[in-house]
Each structure stands twice: as structure tokens, then as C-alpha cells.
C-alpha positions in Angstrom: 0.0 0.0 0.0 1.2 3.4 -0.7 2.6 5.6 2.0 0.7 9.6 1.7 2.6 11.2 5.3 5.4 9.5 7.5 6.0 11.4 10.9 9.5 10.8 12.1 10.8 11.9 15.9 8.1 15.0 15.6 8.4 17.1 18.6 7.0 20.4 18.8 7.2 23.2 21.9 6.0 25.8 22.7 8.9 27.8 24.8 10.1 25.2 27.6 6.6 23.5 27.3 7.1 20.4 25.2 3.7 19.8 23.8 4.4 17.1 21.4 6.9 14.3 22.0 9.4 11.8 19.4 6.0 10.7 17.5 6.0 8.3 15.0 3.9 6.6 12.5 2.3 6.9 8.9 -0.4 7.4 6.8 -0.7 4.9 4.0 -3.8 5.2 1.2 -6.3 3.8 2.0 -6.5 4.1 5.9 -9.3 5.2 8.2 -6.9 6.4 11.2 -8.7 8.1 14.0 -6.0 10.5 16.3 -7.7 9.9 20.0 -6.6 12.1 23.4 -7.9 13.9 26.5 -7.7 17.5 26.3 -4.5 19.2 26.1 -2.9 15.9 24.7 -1.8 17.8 21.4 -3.7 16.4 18.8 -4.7 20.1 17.6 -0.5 20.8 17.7 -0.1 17.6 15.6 -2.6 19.2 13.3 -1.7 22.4 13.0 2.0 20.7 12.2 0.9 18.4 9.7 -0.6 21.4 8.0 2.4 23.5 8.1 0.1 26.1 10.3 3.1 25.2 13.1 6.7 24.5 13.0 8.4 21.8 14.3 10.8 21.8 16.7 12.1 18.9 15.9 12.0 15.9 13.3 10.1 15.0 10.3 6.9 15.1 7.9 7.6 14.1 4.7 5.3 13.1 1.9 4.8 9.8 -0.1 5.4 9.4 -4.2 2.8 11.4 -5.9 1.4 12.9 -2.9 1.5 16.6 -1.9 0.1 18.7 0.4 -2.5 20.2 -2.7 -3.7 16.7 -2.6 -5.1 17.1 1.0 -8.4 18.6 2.1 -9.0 20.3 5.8 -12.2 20.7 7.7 -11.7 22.5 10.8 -13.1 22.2 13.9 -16.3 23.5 14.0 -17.6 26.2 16.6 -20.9 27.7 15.9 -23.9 27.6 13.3 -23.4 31.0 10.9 -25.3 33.5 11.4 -28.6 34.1 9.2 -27.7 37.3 7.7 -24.2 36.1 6.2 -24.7 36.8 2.7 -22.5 33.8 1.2 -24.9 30.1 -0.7 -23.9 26.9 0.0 -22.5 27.1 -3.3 -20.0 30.2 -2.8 -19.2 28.4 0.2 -18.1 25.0 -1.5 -16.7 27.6 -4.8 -13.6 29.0 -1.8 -12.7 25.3 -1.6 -11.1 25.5 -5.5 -8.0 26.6 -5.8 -7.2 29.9 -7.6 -3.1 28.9 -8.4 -1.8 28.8 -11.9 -2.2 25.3 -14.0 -4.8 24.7 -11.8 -8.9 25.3 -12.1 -9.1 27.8 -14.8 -12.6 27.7 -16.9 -15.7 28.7 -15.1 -17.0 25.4 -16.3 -14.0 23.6 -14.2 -15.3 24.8 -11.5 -19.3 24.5 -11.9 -18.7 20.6 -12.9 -16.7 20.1 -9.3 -19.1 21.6 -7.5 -22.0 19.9 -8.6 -20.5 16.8 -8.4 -19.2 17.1 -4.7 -23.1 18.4 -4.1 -24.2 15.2 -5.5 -22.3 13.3 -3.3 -23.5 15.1 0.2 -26.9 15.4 -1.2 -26.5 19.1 -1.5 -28.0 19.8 -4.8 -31.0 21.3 -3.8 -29.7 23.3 -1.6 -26.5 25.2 -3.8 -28.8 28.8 -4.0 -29.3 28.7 0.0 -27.8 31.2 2.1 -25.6 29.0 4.3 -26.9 30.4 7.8 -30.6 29.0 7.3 -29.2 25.9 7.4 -29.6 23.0 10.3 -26.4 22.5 12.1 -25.8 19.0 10.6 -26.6 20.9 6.6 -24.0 23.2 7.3 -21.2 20.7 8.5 -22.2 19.4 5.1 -21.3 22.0 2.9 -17.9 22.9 5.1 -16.9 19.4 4.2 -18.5 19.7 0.3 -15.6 22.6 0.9 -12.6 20.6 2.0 -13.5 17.6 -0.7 -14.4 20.0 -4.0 -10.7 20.0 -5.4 -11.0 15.8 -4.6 -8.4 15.3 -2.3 -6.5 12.1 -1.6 -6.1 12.9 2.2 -9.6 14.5 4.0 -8.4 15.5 7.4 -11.0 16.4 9.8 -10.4 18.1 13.3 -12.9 17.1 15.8 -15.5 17.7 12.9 -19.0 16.5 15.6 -18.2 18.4 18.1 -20.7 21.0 18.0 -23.4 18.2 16.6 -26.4 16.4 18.7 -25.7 12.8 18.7 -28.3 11.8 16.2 -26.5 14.7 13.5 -23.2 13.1 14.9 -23.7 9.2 14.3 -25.0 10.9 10.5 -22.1 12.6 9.8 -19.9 9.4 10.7 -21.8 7.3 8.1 -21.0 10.0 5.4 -17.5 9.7 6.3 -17.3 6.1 6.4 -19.0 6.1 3.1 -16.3 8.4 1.8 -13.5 6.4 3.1 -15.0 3.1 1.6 -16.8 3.8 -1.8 -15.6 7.2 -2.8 -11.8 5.6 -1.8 -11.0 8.9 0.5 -7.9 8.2 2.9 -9.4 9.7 6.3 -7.5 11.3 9.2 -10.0 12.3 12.1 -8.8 13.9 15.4 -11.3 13.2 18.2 -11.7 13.0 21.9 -14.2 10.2 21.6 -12.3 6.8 21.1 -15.9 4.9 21.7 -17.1 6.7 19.0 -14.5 6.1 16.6 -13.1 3.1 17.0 -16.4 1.9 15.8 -15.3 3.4 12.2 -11.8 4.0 12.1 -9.4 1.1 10.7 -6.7 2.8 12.3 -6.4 4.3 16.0 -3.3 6.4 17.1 -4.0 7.2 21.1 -1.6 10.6 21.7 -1.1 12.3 25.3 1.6 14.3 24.4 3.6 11.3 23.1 2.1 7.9 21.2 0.6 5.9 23.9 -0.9 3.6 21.1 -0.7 3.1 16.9 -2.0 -0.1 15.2 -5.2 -1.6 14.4 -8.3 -0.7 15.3 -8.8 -4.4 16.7 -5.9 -4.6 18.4 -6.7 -1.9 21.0 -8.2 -4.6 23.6 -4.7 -6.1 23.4 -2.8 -3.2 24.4 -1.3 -3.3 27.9 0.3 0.5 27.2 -3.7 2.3 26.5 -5.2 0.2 29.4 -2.6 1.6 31.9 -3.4 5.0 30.3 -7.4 5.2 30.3 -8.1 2.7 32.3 -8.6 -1.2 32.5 -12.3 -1.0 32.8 -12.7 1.6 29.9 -10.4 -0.7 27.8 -12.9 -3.9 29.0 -15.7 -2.0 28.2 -14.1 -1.3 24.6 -14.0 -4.9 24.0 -17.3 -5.9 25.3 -18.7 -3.5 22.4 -16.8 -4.3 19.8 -17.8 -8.2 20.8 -21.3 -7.5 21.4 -22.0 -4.6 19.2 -21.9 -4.4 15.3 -19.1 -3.3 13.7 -17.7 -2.2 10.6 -15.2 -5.0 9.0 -11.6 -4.5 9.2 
């Protein structure tokens, strides 16, 4: 499988505070890899890193053959439902997700075939000529992530992207992503406190507090004597009794 991101020895501080600490692993096509940690465990540092928004202090990002950093979409963590009076659609909205460089998206045409087609996908059709604040919570997560896939990424990296969501919205959401990852062939990395929650989609889990407590398989988690000193024996147990007991998506 090909390798998109290796991280080698990252460590990032801020002053004398060491936020982020020698961590290692990779992102290879095709994964599902959910980044899991308390607060204040620097998964928005590693972010922000991987996104060349922060520098390093230390060590190495480098990207796989064929692979660059215009090949990877971004959907930020979301705070709050817009406001009714801003003046922008759904589709100016998706439209900012294009990008404007040279050799790029040139003919008006371009660009009105991506975004009907990423509409399509997020069955946002009907909605394109909507003002993007008198839309539910869950429609508007939509469009920001019709955004972050318009230009068809190979890499959709989402920051904590049901946050602000009821559960009902939030389980949604999920499906859309794991239908992404597995029909639409979208390598997903999603950073979220929840490991419950994830590790019922995500192929991958990486459990950071400040340094890699755990990277492997989602399945493998149970077995892992490092995140059951970390969280907890009985939240690790009670990890295993639902992926046991509970459906799950096949690995």
C-alpha cells in the first residue's frame, strides 16, 4: 500500500513547554486512522504541524510518491452555526474550496462541474442557492466538508469535525465519512476525543497524550497493555465488550 505522510521523531514546543513528543507513524492510502486524546494531549499541535500552520521543533513530515500537500483537504473544527444574515450560498461556500493557483482550475466550467458533483455526493443539490446560515447545524457541516472535498483530495483531514453536533447529526455525519472512506476511496484522518465513537469506524487508531501511547489496528486496541494503563482497565474492557457485542464495521 502506498505511503501519503510518514511522521518521524516530531516534537513540537511551545517555549520550555514540550507539547508534542518523538512521535512516529504513517499514513498509508487507504487508511481510516482516528488520532484519540484527552484535552490538552496535542492532537490540535499535531494538526496544526501536519498542516504547516506550526513548526516543528524537531524531526520529520515528509510526503509519499505522488502525494503533496494540494492533494489534501482540511475541515476544521467547527464552533458555531453561521449567522442568518451572512450573505454567502452553500454554493459560494463550497466555490472557496477551489484553488485559484496557476495550472490549476481555470474555466468557469471547471469549476461549476466540481461543484455539482461534490453536491451530488452530500446530497446538497437542492440546496446550492441557499444562504448557508438557514441551514440546520448538521446541513452546514455538510457544505464545510463539500468545501474541503471539492478540489478531490486524496487525504480529508478532519479536526474534531461533531463536536458542536447532537448525537443523532453526529452518528450521520460518521456514516457519510465512512461512506467516503470506503466507496468514494478517501484516505481519512480524524482527530477526536471520543475513542468509543471512533473506534467503531476508524481502521486505524493512534491514542496521543503528548507522546504515542498507542498506533496499530483498530482491533488490536483490547490487546494493548500500554492504553489500558493510560485510560483505564475498565474503559479498555468496556471497549472490548462492544466491539464483541455490538456491530461493527469489518476491518
Amino acid at each position: 500500500m502506498n505511503r501519503l505522510l510518514q511522521i518521524e521523531n516530531l516534537t513540537v514546543r511551545y517555549g520550555r513547554f514540550e507539547a508534542l513528543r518523538n512521535i512516529n507513524f504513517d499514513i498509508e492510502d487507504g487508511d481510516f486512522l482516528a488520532i484519540v486524546g484527552p484535552n490538552g494531549s496535542g492532537k490540535s499541535t499535531l494538526m496544526k504541524t501536519l498542516l504547516h500552520l506550526l513548526p516543528a521543533s524537531s524531526g520529520e513530515i515528509s510526503f509519499g510518491k505522488n502525494f503533496n500537500s494540494e492533494l489534501i483537504g482540511y475541515l476544521p473544527q467547527r464552533v458555531s452555526n453561521q449567522d442568518k444574515h451572512f450573505p454567502a450560498t452553500v454554493k459560494e461556500i463550497i466555490a472557496t474550496g477551489i484553488p485559484s493557483k496557476a495550472g490549476l482550475i481555470h474555466q468557469r466550467k471547471d469549476k461549476e462541474k466540481l461543484i455539482q458533483s461534490v453536491a451530488a455526493l452530500l446530497d446538497l443539490k437542492q440546496l446550492l442557492n441557499v444562504k448557508i446560515g438557514y441551514l440546520s447545524g448538521g446541513q452546514q457541516q455538510r457544505v464545510m466538508l463539500a468545501r474541503a472535498l471539492v478540489h478531490r483530495p486524496k487525504l480529508l483531514i478532519l479536526d474534531e469535525p461533531t463536536s458542536a453536533l447532537d448525537p443523532k447529526i453526529r452518528q450521520d455525519f460518521y456514516h457519510l465519512v465512512q461512506h467516503l472512506h470506503k466507496h468514494e476511496h478517501v484516505t481519512i484522518l480524524l482527530v477526536s476525543h471520543d475513542l468509543q465513537s471512533v473506534s467503531d469506524y476508524a481502521t486505524k487508531i493512534l491514542y496521543l497524550d503528548q507522546e504515542v501511547v498507542f498506533f496499530g489496528l483498530t482491533e488490536d486496541l483490547c490487546t494493548s497493555k500500554e492504553l489500558s494503563e493510560r485510560i483505564g482497565y475498565q474503559a479498555t474492557a468496556a471497549l472490548c465488550r462492544r466491539s464483541t457485542h455490538e456491530h461493527r464495521i469489518t476491518l
